[in-house]
N, C-alpha and C positions, 0 to 999 in steps of 0.2 A: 504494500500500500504506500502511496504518495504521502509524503511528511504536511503537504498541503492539503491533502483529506482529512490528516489526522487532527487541523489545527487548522481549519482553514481563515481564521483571522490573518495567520500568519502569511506576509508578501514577501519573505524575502528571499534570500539566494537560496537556500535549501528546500524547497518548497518539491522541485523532482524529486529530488533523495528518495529511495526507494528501502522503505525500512523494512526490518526483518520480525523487529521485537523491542519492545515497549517494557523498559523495569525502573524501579528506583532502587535499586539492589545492584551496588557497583562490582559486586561477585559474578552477577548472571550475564554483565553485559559480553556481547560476541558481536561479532561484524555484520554491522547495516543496523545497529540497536542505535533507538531513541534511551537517554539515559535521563531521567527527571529527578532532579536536586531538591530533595524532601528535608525541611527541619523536624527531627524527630525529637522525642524527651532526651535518648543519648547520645545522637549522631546526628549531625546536617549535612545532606549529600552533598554542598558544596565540598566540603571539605575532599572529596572524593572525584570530581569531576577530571581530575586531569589522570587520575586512573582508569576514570570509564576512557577517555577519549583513547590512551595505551591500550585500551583490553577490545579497541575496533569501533567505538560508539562514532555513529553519524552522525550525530546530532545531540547537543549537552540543553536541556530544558533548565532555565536556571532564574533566581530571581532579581539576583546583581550580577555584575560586568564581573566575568572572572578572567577578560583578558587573550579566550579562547576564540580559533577561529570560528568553530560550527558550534558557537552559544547562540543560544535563542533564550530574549529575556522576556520574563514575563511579569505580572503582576501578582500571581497568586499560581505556585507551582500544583499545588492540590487540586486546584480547580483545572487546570490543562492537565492534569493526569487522569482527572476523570473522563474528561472530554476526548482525548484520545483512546482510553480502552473503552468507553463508547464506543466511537467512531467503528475502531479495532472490531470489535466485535455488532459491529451492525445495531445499535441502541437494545440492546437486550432489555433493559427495564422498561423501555414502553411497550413490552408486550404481554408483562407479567402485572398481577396485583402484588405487591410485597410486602408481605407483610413484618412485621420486626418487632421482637421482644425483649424487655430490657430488665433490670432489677438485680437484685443480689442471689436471690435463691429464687429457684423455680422456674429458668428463662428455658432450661434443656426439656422439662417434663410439659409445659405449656409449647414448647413448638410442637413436641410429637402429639400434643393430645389435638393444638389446631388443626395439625397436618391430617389426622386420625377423621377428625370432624368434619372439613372439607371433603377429602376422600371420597368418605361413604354420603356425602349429598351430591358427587358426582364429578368432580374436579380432580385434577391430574396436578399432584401438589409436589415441587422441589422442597430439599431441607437443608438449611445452613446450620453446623452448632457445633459442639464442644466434642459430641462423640465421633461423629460422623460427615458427611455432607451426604446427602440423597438425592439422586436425579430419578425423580417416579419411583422404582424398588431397587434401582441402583446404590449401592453404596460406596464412597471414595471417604480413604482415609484422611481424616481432620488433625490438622497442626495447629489451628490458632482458632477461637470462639467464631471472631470473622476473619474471615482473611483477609491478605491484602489487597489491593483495590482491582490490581491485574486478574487474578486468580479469584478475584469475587465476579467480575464480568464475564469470567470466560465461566465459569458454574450457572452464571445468569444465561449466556448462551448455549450450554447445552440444556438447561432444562428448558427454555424455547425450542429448541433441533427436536428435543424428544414429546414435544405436546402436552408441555405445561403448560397452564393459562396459572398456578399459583406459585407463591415462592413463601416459606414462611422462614423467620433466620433468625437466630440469636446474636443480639447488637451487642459485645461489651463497650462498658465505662472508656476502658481503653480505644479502642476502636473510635468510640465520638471523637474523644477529645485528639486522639491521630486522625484525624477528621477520614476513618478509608471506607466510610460510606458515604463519600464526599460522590453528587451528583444524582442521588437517588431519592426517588418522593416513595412512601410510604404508603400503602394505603391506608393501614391500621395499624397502628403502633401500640404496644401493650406495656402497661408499667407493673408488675408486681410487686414489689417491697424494697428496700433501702437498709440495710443493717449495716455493722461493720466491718470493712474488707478495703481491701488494695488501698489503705492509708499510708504503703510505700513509694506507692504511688503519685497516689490523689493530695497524701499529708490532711489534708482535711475532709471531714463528712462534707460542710458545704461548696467543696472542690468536688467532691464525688459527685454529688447532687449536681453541678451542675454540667457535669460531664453525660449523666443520663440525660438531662433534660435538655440537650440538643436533638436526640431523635426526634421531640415533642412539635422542636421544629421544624421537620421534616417529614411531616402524616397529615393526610387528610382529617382524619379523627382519633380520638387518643382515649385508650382504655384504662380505666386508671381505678385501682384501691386503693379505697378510699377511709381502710381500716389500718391504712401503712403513718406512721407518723410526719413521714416528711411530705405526704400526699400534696395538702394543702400549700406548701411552699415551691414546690410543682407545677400545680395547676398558675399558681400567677404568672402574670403575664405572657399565659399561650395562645396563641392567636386559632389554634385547630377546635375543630368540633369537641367534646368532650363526652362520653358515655363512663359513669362509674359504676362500681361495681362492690361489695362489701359481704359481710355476714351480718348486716344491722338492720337498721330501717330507714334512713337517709341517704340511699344511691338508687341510680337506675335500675338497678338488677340486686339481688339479694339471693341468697340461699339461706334457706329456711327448713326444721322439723329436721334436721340434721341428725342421720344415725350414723353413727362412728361402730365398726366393725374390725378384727383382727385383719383380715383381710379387703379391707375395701369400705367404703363408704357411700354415702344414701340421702338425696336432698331435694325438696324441691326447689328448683329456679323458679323463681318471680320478677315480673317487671316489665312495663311498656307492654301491656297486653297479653304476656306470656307465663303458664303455667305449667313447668315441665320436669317430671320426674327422673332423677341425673342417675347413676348409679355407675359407680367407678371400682377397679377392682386392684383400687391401691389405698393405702390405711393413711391415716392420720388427718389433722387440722390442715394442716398444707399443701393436702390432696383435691380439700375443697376449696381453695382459694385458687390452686391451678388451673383445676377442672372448670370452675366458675369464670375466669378470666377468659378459657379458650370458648366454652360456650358462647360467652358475652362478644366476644369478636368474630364468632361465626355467625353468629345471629345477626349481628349487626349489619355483615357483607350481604344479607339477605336467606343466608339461608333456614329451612326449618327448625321447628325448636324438636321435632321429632328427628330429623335426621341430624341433629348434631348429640342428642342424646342417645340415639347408637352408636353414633362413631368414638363418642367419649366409654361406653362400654364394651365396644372392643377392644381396646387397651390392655396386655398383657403385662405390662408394664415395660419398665426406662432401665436399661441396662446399669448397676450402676445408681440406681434412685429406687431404696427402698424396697430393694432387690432381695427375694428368698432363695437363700441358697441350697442345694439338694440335701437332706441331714434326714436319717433315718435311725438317730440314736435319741428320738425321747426330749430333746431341745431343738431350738429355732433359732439358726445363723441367718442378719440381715447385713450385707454391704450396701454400704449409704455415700454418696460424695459430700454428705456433710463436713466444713471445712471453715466455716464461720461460726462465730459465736448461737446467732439464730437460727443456723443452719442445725446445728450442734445438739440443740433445746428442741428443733423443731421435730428431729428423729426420736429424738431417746420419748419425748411428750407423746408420739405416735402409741408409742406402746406403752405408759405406764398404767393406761385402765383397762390392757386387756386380760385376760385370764393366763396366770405365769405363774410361775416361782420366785425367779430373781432376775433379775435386768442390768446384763452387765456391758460396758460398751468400752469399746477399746478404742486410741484413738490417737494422734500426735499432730502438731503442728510444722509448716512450711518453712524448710529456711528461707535468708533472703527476703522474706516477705515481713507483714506487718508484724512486729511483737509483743504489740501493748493487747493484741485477741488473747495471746498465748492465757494468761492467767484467769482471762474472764471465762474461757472454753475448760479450764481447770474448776474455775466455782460451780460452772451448769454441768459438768460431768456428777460431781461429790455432791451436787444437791439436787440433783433429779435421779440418779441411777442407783442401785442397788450396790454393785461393785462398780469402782473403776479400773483401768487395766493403760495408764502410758507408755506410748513406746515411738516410733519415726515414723513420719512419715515422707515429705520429700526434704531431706532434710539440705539439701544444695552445697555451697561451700562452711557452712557450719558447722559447728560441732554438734552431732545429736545428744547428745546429754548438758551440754549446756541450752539447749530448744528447752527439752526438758526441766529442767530446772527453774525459769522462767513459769511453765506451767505450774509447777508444784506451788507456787506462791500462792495458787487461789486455792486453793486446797486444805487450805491451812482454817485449823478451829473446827471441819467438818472429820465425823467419826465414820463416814463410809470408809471401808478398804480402799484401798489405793496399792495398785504394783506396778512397779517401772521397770520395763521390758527395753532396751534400748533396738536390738534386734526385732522388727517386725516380723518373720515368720517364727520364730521364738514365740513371742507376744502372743500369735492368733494361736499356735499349737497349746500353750498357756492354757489359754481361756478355753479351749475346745476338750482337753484333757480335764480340766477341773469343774465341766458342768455338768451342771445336773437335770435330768429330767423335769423339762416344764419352765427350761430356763431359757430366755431372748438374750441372744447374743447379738450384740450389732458393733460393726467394723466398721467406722466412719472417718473419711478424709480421701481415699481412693478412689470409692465409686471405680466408675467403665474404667482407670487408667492400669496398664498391665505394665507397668514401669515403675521404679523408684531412682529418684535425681539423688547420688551422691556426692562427695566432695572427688570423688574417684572417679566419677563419671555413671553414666545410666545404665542400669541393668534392670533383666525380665522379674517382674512381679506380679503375677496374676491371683489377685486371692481366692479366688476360686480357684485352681487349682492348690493352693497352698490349703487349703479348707479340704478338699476333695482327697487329699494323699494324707493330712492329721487324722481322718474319720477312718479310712481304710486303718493306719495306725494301730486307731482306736479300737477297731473291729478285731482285728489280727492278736492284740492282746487279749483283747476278751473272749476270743474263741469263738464272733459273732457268725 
């Protein structure tokens, strides 16, 4: 494609250049590459440009004079990168309704239950997120919540090639504020909740806040809970339509007569003329705030309140989210990607009224990341759970027992057990070896990921298999 297709503002000499490939990744450039000089949080590709032009780039997309022959300056590099992997890939967003979900906890479990929803009212739905990317039933392995802006256009174009008419995606915090869904309207944009997280990031909640609440302006309408505390500071000043949604009696939609089950939960949806019996076959309070949210956004695109209430009951559940794992010894293993403080509360609270014995949850904090959670996720362990069980989880360039330690602070003054496992498959063999019949075990922080980040570098951790060869173990002792 002509560098003048891909930018066609642009008059000047490069305008025939016949480009090959489009990156702001000064590693991928190769010859006939447009190279676009992104300020990012730890790198500005200026700083990189006269390597791209070395490594064969046609063309240096930039926002100051750096002095090079084939620069092209712009005003706003973000905005010409969108406009070119547009171009690149033939406007894939205006063919698609896009939908996009934002919040701390629950943006994985709400796209599959939209996508779930759509679906079965008859629409041919793509998926963007944390576990996966989806094109119809296709699956392609996921690196980043969103991707980057190239590799989100070219996902946008194949679920067009394959006869999508929907897109539904998990926006992170990150992602706005690197602005890489820069060029993209929404149609329905969904907010779930706001807690504590990527304040290594953000440094501040109202840094955070305000990093979501860029998607707000970028959707036609905006779905919002309205039982979340920062809701209210949200909604001001957005110019979109507004539809909310709650567990009270002051939103658009409500879920009401609420029966909470081991396995799954039971609601009627009300609101704007709708009375519809929900029935979801995943447990806890968070299940109905999910399920509520995707309803409310398929409802809203027009579809029926009876076909979105099948499609949210076909649901098998989220890889990873709340996930029962195979155990035929008498207790109940659940892996969770809880991984925040409310995340943390929201699993272990799932099961404290169900029918058990004891409630033990194992669990560790992120290196490298925020660690003023670390101690709060220590308090809501030793005051919601029966046992606790510490031990790593990605623990990155840190030391895992100084992670740890930081945790034990919160812990402190409460009389539940506590044991500090530093080795994770240790830890889960631990807890699997010392339960007992009628006991909930839940392994929280890993969820879908089958990896652990050490200072040593990555290696395989699948706990489910690590769960699956402790119970054989177990069996094999006991002569089961």
């Amino acid at each position: 494609m002509l560098f003048k297709e891909l930018l066609p503002q642009y008059k000047g000499n490069f305008g025939e250049c016949d480009i090959k490939n489009i990156t702001d990744d000064s590693r991928k450039v190769t010859k006939g590459s447009v190279f676009v000089c992104i300020c990012g949080p730890d790198n500005d590709g200026h700083n990189f440009a006269h390597k791209a032009v070395e490594a064969g780039a046609t063309v240096v997309v930039c926002e100051k004079d750096l002095g090079l022959e084939n620069q092209v300056i712009v005003e706003d590099t973000h905005a010409a990168l969108a406009l070119m992997c547009s171009k690149w890939f033939n406007s894939p967003q205006d063919k698609l309704k896009i939908i996009g979900v934002t919040g701390t906890n629950g943006k994985t479990s709400v796209t599959y239950m939209i996508k779930s929803a759509l679906e079965n009212a008859g629409h041919k739905v793509g998926l963007i997120g944390t576990i996966f990317y989806m094109i119809g039933d296709k699956k392609i392995e996921s690196h980043n919540t969103t991707p980057g802006m190239f590799e989100l256009y070219s996902l946008l174009s194949q679920m067009v090639e394959s006869g999508c008419d929907m897109a539904v995606m998990e926006v992170s915090s990150h992602a706005l504020h690197q602005r890489r869904v820069e060029g993209l309207t929404f149609e329905r944009a969904v907010y779930t909740n706001l807690t504590q997280d990527h304040l290594d990031y953000h440094k501040t909640m109202e840094n955070y806040l305000a990093a979501k609440k860029l998607l707000f302006k970028k959707c036609k309408k905006a779905i919002i809970n309205i039982d979340d505390n920062y809701s209210e500071e949200l909604i001001k000043g957005l110019d979109c339509d507004i539809i909310t949604y709650s567990l009270g009696n002051n939103s658009d939609y409500s879920a009401k007569s609420i029966n909470y089950k081991p396995t799954g939960v039971e609601y009627e949806l009300l609101g704007n003329d709708v009375l519809q019996h929900i029935s979801v076959n995943t447990g806890g309070k968070f299940t109905v705030y999910n399920s509520l949210a995707s309803a409310v956004c398929a409802i809203s695109l027009g579809e029926s309140a009876e076909d979105v209430s099948a499609g949210l009951s076909n649901i098998k559940g989220v890889k990873g989210r709340a996930e029962v794992v195979p155990c035929d010894l008498g207790f109940t293993v659940i892996i969770d990607y809880a991984h925040t403080p409310d995340g943390l509360k929201n699993i272990i609270s799932a099961f404290t009224d169900c029918e058990k014995n004891r409630l033990t949850v194992l669990f560790g904090c992120g290196g490298d990341r925020d660690k003023t959670k670390r101690p709060i996720m220590g308090n809501i362990a030793v005051h919601y759970a029966d046992n606790v069980i510490i031990t790593s989880d990605n623990p990155r360039s840190e030391d895992p027992e100084a992670i740890i330690k930081d945790i034990l602070e919160g812990v402190k003054g409460f009389s539940t057990p506590v044991k500090t496992i530093v080795n994770r498959p240790e830890a889960i063999k631990y807890a699997l070896e010392n339960a007992m019949p009628g006991d909930i075990i839940i392994l929280a922080g890993k969820g879908h990921e089958t990896y652990q980040i050490l200072a040593s570098g990555t290696i395989h951790l699948d706990e489910r298999e690590v769960v699956a060869k402790v119970i054989e173990e177990i069996k094999q002792k006991r002569n089961l």
